[in-house]
N, C-alpha and C positions, 0 to 999 in steps of 0.2 A: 778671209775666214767667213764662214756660215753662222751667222748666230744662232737660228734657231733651225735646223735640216729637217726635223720631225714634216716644219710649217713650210718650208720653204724650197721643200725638192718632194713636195707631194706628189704623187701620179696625179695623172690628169682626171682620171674616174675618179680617185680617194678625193681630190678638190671640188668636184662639181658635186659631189655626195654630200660634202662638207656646205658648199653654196645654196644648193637649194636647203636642206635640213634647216641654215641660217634665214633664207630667205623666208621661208614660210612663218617663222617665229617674227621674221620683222613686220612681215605684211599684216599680222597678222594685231601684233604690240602697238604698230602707227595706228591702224583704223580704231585700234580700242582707246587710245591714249592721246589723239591728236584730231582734233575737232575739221581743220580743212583737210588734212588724209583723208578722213571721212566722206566729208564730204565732196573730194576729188574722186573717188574711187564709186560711191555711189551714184555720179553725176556719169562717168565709167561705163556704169552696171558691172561691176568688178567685185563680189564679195574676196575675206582671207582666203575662204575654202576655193576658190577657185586657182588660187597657186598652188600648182604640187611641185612644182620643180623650177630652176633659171630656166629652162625650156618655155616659160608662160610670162617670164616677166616681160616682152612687148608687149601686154595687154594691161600693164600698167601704165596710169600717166603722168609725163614729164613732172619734175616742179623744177621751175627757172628762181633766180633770186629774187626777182620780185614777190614768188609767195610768200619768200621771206622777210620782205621789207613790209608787206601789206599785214603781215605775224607780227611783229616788231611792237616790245620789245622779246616779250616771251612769250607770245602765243604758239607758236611752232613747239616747245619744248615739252616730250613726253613726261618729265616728272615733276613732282613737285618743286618748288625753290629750297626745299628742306634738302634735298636727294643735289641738288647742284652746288659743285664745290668749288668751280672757276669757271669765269666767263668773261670770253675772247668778243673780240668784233672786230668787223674790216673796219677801212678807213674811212669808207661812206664818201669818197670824193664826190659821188655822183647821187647822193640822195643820205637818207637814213643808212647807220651803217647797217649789216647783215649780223645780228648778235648770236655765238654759237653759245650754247651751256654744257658743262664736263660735268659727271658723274665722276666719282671717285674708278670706278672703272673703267672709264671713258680715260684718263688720266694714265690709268694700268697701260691700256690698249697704247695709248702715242706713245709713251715710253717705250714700250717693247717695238713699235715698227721703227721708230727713232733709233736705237740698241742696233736692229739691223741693219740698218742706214749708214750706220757713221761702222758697224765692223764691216760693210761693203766697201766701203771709200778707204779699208785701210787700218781706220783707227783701233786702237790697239787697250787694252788694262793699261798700261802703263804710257799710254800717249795722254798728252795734254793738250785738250782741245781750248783755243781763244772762240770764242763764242761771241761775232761782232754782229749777230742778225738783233732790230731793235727789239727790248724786251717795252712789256706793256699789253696792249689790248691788240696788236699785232702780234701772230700766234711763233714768229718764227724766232725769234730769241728763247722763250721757256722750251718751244719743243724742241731745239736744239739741244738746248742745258739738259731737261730732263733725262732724254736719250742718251745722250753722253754720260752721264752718271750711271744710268743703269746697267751697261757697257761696262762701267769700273774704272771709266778716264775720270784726268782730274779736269776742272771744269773751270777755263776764267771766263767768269762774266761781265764781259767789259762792254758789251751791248753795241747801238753802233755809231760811224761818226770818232770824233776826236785822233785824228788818225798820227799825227806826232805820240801820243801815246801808246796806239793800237802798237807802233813801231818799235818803242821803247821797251813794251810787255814783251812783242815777240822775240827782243834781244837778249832783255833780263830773265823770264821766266823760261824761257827753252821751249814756246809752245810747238808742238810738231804736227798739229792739223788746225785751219782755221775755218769757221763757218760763219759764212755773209754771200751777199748778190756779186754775181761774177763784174759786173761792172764796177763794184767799191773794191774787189781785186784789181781791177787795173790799175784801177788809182791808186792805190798802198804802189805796186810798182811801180808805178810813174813817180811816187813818192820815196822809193826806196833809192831810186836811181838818181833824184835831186839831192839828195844825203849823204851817196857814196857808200850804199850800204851795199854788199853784193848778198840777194839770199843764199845763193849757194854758199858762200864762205861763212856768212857773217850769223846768219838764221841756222834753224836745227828743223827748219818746214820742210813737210815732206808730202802732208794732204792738203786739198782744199774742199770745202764741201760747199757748193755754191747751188741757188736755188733763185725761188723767188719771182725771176723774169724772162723769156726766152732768151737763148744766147745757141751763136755757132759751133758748128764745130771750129772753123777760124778762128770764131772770140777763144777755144779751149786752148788752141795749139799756141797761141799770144799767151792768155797767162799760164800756161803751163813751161813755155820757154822762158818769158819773163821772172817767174817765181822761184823755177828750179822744183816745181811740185808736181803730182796726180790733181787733175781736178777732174771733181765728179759731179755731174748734173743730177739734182735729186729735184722731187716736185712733189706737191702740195697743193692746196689750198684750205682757207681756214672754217669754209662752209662743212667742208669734209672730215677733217681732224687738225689740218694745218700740216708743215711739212712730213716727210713719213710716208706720204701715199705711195709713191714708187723714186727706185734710187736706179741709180749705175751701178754697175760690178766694178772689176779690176781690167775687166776686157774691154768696159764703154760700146758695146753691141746695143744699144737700146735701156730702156728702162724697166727693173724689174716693178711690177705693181705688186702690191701686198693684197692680194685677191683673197685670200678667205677672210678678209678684212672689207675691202674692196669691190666691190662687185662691178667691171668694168663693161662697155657697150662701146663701138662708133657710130653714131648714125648720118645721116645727111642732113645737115642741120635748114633746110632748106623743107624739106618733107618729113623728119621725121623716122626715115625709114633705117632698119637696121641694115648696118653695112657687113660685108663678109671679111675674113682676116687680110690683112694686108691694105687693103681700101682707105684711104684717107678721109676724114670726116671729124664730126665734135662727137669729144670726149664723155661719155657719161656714168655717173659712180653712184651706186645703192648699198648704203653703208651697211654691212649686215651685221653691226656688232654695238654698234653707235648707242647706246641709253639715251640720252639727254637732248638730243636731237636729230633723230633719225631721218634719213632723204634716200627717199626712193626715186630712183633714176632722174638725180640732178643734171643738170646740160651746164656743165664749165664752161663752156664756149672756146676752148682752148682745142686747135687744131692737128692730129694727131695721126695712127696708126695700130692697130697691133697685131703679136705675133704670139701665135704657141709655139714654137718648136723650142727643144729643151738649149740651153745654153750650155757654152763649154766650161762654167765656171762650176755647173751641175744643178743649178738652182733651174727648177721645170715654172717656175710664175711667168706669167704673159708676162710678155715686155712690148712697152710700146713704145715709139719713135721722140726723137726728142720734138717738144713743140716746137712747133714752128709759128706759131701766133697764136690771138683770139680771133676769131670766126666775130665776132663784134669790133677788134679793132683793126680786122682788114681795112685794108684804105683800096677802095675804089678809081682810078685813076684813067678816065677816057674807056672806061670799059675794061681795063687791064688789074687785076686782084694782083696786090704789093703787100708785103709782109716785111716789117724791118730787118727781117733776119736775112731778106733776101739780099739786102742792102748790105747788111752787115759781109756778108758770106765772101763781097768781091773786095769790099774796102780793106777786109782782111790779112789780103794777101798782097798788097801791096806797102812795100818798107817806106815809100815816099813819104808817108801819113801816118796818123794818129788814130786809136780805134778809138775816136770818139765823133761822133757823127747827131746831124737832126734833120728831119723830112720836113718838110717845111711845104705843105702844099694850100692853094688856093684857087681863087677859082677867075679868069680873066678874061671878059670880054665871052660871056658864057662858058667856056672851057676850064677844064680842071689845069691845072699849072703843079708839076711837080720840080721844089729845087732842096736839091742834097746838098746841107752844110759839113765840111770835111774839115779837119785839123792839120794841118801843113807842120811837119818834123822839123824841128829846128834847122837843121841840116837844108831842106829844101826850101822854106822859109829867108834865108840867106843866100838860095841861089839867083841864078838869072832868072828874067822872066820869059824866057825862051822853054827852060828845063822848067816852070811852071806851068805854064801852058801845056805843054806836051804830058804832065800828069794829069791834068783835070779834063783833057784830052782820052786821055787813055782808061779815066775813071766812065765818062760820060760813056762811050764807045761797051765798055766794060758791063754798066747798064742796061744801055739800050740791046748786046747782046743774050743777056741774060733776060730781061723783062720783055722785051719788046716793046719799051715805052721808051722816049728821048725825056733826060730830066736837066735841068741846066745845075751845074757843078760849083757850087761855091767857096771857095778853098780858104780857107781862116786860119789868123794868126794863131800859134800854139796859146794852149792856156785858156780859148776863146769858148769853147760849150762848156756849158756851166756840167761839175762834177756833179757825180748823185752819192750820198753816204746810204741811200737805199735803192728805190728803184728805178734805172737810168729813164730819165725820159727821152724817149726819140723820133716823138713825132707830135710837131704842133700845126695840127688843120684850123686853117682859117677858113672855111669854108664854114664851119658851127660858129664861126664867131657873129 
């Protein structure tokens, strides 16, 4: 179902009409209302009036999270404290967090891309969405919740973690779509199957809305076999509005982005320079609707694609490709660029193991050293070590096919990488240590 078809199967003129018109009010509201906009754009030589259309926004300049950590706490935010009615922030693993502020219609706005979010993946008035993304200062549990209410589902907010529970709820309350990190799905399956619980019989699951962290299409085909569900990859971040930014259909062709929301770009994250459709490159979003903290062409760092042509689900919004990483947490490897997902993609497809995995690289003797920690299936775990070897064999081979890099194969008791109740970690460089 289409929640909103007015917004979301616009022509492509009526959208860019709608985009610049948007843009020029934004360019125009930062310079006036946001003291480094200003003085970014004047550093520039960029006045408002010099945008008349998305035709000119490369003549705008980037802002990376650091302008916002350098802002921090609320120096970035166009409105008063009076005019801010919730406020999000990342987790700051890596410095100060990045603190976002909502206006009351800021609030409107995520609801409603949320609303089409969750009726893309499925969700229905009468579904019951479990809502395991965490709530708090991480944006992905309320925009979850919120979305789903506005939709007209009923709403458990059981947040995330406690997973005997999470189990219990899906049994007794009859949830029939759940939203969390497709990696805390696995694990609920891996958990379902230690219980003797079968989804298909025992569960009334029918969606999954998973987000958060890059995942395969392999990781999709695992928990959608394991689950008995649709799972659908939706993306966000919390600089932007947090989840909402663009979802999947029912066809999983790409991601629709909420572009008269949205303002998307890929460029060469290298130069800078704007890419042409289909071209792979980092990701960039000029909020055009945003009050309370407006970002003109932010660089996500998340590595990407996109595409106009209309989809067969009828919705005409660019879709772009599922991530495939951060352009920041590529791992460099003897000269060869590794993405976990690429990792993922082969581990996937093999039933000997477990889709749970960690890159483990460091540096020896001058050289970078990449070794892949894998999870041995109970099954093979108990086999010979003849049928061992010939899998970690056939993993290594697997890699070095795929990457062109030799990584050495470390095959681990089941049980052995630690689970994530949010976002999986899969790669610890010892090289920054």
């Amino acid at each position: 179902m289409i929640w909103n078809e007015a917004c979301e199967c616009m022509s492509r003129q009526d959208m860019e009409d709608l985009q610049s018109e948007r843009l020029r009010k934004l360019v125009a509201y930062s310079y006036d209302n946001v003291t480094y906009y200003r003085k970014k754009m004047d550093e520039a030589g960029v006045k408002p009036e010099d945008i008349k259309s998305i035709s000119d926004l490369s003549r705008l300049p980037f802002t990376v999270k650091d302008d916002l950590r350098d802002n921090y706490p609320y120096d970035a935010f166009a409105v008063p404290m009076r005019d801010i009615v919730r406020i999000h922030a990342s987790s700051g693993t890596t410095g100060k967090p990045t603190v976002v502020g909502y206006t009351k219609a800021d609030l409107e706005t995520w609801a409603e891309v949320m609303a089409r979010t969750f009726s893309a993946a499925g969700v229905r008035e009468d579904s019951i969405v479990q809502v395991a993304y965490g709530y708090g200062l991480f944006t992905g549990g309320l925009g979850a919740h919120y979305g789903a209410e506005k939709l007209g589902a009923s709403v458990i907010p059981i947040s995330g973690g406690n997973t005997q529970k999470q189990i219990m709820l899906l049994q007794d309350f009859g949830s029939d779509a759940i939203a969390c990190t497709p990696s805390y799905a696995l694990y609920l399956a891996e958990v379902l199957g230690e219980m003797g619980i079968d989804p298909r019989k025992d569960l009334k699951l029918k969606y999954g809305i998973f987000g958060a962290e890059p995942w395969s299409h392999e990781m999709r085909a695992q928990i959608e076999e394991k689950l008995g569900i649709r799972a659908t990859d939706i993306y966000g971040l919390s600089e932007i509005i947090g989840p909402g930014v663009a979802t999947e259909c029912e066809l999983q062709d790409g991601l629709h982005i909420m572009e008269d929301h949205f303002l998307p770009e890929i460029i060469n994250p290298e130069t800078g320079e704007v890419l042409k459709e289909g071209q792979k490159g980092e990701l960039v979003f000029t909020t055009l609707t945003k009050e309370g903290i407006p970002l003109i062409r932010y660089r996500t760092r998340d590595v990407t694609s996109l595409r106009y042509d209309k989809c067969g689900c009828g919705r005409t919004l660019v879709r772009m490709e599922k991530v495939m990483g951060r352009s920041d947490d590529m791992l460099i490897i003897r000269g060869v660029n590794v993405f976990p997902t690429q990792v993922e993609s082969v581990l996937a497809n093999m039933a000997e193991i477990e889709p749970h995995y960690l890159l483990v690289v460091d540096r020896k003797n001058n050289m970078d050293t990449l070794e892949i920690w894998v999870e041995m299936s109970e099954e093979l775990f108990s086999d010979e070590v003849k049928k061992i070897e010939e899998v970690r064999q056939k993993i290594k081979d697997n890699i070095q096919s795929l990457l062109g890099l030799t990584a050495d194969i470390k095959l681990v008791e089941p049980k052995t990488i630690e689970r994530s109740m949010g976002k999986a970690k899969r790669v610890e460089d010892k090289r920054k240590l």
